[in-house]
C-alpha positions as CSV (number, residue, x, y, z in Angstrom):
1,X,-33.5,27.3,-3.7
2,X,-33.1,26.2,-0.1
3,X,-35.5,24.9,1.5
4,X,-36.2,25.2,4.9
5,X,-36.5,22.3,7.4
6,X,-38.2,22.5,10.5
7,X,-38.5,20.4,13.7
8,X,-41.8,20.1,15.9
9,X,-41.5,18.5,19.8
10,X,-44.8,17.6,21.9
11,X,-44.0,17.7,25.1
12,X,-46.0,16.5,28.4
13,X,-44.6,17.0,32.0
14,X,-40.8,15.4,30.7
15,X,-38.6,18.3,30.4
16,X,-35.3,16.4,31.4
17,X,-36.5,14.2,28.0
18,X,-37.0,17.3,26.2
19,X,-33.9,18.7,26.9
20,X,-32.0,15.3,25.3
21,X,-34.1,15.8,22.5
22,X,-34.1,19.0,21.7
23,X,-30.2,19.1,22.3
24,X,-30.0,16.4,19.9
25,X,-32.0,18.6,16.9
26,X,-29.8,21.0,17.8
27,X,-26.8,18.7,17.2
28,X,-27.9,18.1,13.8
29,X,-25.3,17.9,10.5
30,X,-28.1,19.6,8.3
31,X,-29.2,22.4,10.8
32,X,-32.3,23.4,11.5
33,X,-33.9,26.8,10.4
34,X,-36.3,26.5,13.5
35,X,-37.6,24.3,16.2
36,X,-41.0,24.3,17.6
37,X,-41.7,23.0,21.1
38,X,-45.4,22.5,21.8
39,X,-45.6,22.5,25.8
40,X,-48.8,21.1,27.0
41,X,-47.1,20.6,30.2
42,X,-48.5,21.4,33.5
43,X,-45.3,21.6,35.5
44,X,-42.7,24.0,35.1
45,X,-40.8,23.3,31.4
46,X,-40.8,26.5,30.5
47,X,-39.3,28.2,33.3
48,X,-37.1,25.2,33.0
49,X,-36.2,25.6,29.1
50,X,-35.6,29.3,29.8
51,X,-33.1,28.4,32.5
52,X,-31.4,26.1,30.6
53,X,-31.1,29.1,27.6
54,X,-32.9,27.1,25.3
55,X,-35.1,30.3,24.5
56,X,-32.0,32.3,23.6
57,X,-31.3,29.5,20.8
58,X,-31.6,31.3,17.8
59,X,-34.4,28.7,15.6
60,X,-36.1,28.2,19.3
61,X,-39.6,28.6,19.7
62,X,-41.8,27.9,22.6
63,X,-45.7,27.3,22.2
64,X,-47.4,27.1,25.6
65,X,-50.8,25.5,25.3
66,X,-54.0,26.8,27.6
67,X,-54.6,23.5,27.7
68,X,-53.2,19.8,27.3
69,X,-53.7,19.2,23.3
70,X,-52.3,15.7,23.3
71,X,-49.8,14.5,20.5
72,X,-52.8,14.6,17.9
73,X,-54.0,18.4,18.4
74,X,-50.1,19.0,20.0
75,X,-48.5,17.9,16.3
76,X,-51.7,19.6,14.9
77,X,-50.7,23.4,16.5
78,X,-47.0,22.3,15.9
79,X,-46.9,21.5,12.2
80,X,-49.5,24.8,11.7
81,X,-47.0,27.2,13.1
82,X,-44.0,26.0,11.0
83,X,-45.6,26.4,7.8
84,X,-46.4,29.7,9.0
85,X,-42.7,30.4,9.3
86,X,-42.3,28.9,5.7
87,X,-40.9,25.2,6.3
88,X,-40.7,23.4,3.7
89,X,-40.0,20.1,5.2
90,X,-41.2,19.3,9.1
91,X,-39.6,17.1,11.5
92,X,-41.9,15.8,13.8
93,X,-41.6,13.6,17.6
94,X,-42.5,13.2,20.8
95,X,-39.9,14.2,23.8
96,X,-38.8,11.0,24.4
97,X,-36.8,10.5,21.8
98,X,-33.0,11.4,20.3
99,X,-32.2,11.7,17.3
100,X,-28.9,10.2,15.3
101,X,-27.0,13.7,14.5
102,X,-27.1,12.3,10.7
103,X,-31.2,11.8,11.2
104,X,-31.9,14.5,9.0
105,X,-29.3,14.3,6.6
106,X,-30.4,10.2,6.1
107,X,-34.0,11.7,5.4
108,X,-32.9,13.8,2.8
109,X,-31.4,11.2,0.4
110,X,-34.8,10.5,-0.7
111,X,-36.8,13.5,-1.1
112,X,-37.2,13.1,-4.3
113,X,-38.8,9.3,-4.1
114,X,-40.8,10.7,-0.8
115,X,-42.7,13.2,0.7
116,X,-43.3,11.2,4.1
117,X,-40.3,9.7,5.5
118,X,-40.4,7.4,9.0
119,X,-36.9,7.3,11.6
120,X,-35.3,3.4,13.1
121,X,-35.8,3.5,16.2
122,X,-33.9,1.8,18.9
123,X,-35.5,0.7,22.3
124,X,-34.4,0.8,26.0
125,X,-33.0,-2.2,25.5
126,X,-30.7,-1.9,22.8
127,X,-33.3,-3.9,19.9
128,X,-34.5,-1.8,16.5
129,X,-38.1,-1.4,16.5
130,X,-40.0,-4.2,14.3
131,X,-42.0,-1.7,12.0
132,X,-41.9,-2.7,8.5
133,X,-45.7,-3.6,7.8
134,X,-48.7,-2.3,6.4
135,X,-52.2,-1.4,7.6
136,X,-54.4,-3.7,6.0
137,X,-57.4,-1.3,5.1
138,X,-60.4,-4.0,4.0
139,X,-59.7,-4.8,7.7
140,X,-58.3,-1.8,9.3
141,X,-55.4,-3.3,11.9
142,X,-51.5,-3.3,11.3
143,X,-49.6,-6.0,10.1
144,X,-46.1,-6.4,10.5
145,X,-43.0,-8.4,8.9
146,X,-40.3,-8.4,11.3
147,X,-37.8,-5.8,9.6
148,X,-36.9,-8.4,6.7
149,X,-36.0,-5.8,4.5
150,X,-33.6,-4.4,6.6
151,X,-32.4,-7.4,7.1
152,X,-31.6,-8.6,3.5
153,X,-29.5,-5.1,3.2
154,X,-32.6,-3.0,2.1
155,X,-31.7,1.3,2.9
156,X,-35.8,1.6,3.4
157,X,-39.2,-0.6,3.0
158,X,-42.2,0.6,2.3
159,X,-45.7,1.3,3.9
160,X,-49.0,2.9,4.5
161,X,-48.7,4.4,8.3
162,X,-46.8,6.6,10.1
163,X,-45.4,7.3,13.1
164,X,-45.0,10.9,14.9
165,X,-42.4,10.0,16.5
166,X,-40.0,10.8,13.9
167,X,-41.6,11.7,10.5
168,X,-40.5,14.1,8.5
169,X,-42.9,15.4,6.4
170,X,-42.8,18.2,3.1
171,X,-45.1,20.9,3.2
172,X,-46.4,20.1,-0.3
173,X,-48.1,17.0,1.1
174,X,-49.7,18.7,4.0
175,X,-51.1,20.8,1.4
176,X,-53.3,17.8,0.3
177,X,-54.0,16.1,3.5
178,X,-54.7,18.6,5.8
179,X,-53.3,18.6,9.3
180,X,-53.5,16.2,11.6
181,X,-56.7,15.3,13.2
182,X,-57.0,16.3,17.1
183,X,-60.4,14.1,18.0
184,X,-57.4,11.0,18.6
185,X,-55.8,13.3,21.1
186,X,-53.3,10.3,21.4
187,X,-52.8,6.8,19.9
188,X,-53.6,6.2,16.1
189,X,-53.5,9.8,15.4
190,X,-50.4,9.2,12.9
191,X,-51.4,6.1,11.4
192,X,-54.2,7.4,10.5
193,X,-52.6,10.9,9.4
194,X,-49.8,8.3,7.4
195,X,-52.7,6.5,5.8
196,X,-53.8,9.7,4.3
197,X,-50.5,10.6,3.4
198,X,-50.0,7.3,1.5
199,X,-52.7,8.1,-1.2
200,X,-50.6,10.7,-2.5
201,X,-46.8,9.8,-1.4
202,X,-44.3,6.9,-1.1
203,X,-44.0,6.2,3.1
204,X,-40.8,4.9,3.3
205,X,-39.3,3.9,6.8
206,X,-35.6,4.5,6.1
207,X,-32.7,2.1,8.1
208,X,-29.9,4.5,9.2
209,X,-32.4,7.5,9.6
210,X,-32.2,7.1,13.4
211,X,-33.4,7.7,16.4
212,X,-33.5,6.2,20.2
213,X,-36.0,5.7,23.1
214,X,-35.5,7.2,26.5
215,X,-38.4,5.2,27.9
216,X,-39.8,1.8,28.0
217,X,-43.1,1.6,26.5
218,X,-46.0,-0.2,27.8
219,X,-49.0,-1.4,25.6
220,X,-50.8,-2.0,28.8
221,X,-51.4,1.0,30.7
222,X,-55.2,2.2,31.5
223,X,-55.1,5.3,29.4
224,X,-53.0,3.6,26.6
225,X,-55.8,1.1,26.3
226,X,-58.7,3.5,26.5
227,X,-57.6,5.5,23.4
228,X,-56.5,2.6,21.7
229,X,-59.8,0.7,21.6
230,X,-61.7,3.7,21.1
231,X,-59.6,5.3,18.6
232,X,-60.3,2.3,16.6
233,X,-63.2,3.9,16.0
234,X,-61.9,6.8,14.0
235,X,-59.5,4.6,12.0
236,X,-62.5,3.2,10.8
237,X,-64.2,5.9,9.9
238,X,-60.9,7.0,7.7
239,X,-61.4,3.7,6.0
240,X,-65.0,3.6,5.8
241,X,-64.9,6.8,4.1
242,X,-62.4,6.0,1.5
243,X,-64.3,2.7,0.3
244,X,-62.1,0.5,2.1
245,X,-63.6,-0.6,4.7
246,X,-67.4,-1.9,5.4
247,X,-69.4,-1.0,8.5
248,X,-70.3,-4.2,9.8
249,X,-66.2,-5.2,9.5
250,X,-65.6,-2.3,11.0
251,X,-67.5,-2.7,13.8
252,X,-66.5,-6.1,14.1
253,X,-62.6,-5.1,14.1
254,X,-63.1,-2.8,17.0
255,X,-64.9,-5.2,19.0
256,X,-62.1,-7.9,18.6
257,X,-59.7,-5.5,20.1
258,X,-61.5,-4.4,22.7
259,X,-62.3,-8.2,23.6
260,X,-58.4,-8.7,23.9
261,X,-57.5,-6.5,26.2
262,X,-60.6,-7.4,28.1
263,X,-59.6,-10.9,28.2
264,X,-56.0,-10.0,29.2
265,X,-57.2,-8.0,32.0
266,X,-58.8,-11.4,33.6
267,X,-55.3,-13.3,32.9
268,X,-53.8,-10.1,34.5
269,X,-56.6,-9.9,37.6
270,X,-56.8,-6.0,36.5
271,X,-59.8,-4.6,37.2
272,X,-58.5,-0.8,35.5
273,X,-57.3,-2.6,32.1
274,X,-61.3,-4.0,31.9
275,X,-62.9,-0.7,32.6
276,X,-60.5,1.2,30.2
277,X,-61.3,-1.1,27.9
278,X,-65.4,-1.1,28.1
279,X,-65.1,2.7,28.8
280,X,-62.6,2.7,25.3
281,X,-65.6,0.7,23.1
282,X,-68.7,2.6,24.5
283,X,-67.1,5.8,23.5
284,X,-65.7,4.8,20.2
285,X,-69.6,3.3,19.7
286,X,-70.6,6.3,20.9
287,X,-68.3,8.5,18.5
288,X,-67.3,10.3,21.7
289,X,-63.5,11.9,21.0
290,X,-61.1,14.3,22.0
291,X,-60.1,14.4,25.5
292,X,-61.3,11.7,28.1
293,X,-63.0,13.7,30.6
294,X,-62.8,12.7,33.9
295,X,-60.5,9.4,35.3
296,X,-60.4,5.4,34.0
């Protein structure tokens, strides 16, 4: 039987990235049966993606969102409406991205070892992301290793996270996990959603499944900080929940990364990196998700 592969963009205000992206699905050596573009946009992508005939596509399909879902509810909608239309396996990622024309085809050498498969990504800058780790979850925070695997000629490495940005998922395992979880809106969402996954599933982040970076990202922004710290908060209750995790470390966890960007922000004399970061711990204290309302 065939099965049917899917792929699912979030998009935000970046259609000139979308449209490298979604050319680059397109341009796939396993084709597609259909490609979901969740626009949370409030510019004008559509009218752009109609212009550019992406709509005529055949396998194209444009959600527009009432209202900016962010990557956690965007992948939410997104993965929901392609097991409507029967995929069987889901690609996710953000606009940013383009995929290796082989991406696909690398990821399906080994779905029958794993149900939750992770893309290499190259940055801006021409370096392979360092993402071979594991989330530790006594403590709940990431460790990594520095790609040694790949290194000593290793085709994939192992762990317990995920990234959206690339992860291609089977339907079966969604099944059991449930979709992902909106209250992140962004930040941790997939580590979280790969965490579940990794109860049930080998993760495997796989070496020539790859993908590239349009943009340069940076760890430091206001908003990037706010969800960060206060999305801590939810990772713990994941961990809390499954036995992993105590409250009191817990606690402790979140504070210690809301106290390091709050002591960068005085080496950096930036008064918005300290506010984002208060604001970030009294809502995650406050179990206050979804949406920030209002600015940093």
């Amino acid at each position: 039987m065939n099965e049917k592969i899917f792929g699912v963009i979030v998009t935000y205000n970046r259609k000139h990235l979308l449209e490298k992206c979604l050319d680059s699905l397109l341009s796939q050596k396993v084709k597609l049966d259909g490609i979901i573009v969740v626009n949370n946009s409030t510019d004008d992508t559509a009218k752009f993606l109609e212009e550019r005939g992406f709509l005529n596509k055949s396998g194209v399909f444009l959600f527009n969102s009432e209202k900016n879902l962010g990557s956690a509810g965007g992948f939410k909608k997104g993965i929901e409406l392609a097991l409507n239309a029967g995929a069987d396996w889901i690609l996710t990622t953000d606009d940013d991205v383009v995929a290796d024309e082989y991406l696909v085809r690398n990821f399906l050498r080994y779905k029958d070892f794993s149900h939750c498969m992770c893309a290499n990504k190259k940055d801006t800058e021409g370096n392979w992301s360092s993402w071979e780790g594991i989330l530790l979850p006594q403590w709940g925070f990431i460790t990594t290793i520095g790609n040694d695997f790949f290194k000593n000629g290793r085709e994939f490495s192992f762990t317990n996270f995920a990234s959206f940005e690339g992860m291609f998922i089977n339907r079966s395992l969604i099944d059991k996990i449930g979709l992902p979880d909106e209250r992140f809106f962004i930040c941790l969402d997939d580590t979280a959603y790969g965490f579940l996954a990794s109860l049930f599933t080998n993760i495997i982040y796989v070496r020539d499944a790859r993908m590239e970076r349009q943009l340069t990202l940076n760890p430091n922004t206001k908003i990037g900080v706010y969800y960060n710290i206060r999305n801590q908060f939810l990772i713990n209750e994941y961990l809390i929940g499954k036995g992993y995790l105590t409250k009191t470390r817990g606690f402790f966890v979140a504070m210690a990364r809301a106290s390091k960007k709050i002591i960068l922000s005085f080496f950096l004399f930036d008064v918005g990196i300290f506010r984002a970061s208060i604001k970030g711990l009294f809502d995650g204290l406050r179990g206050k998700f979804g949406k920030l309302e209002g600015n940093l």
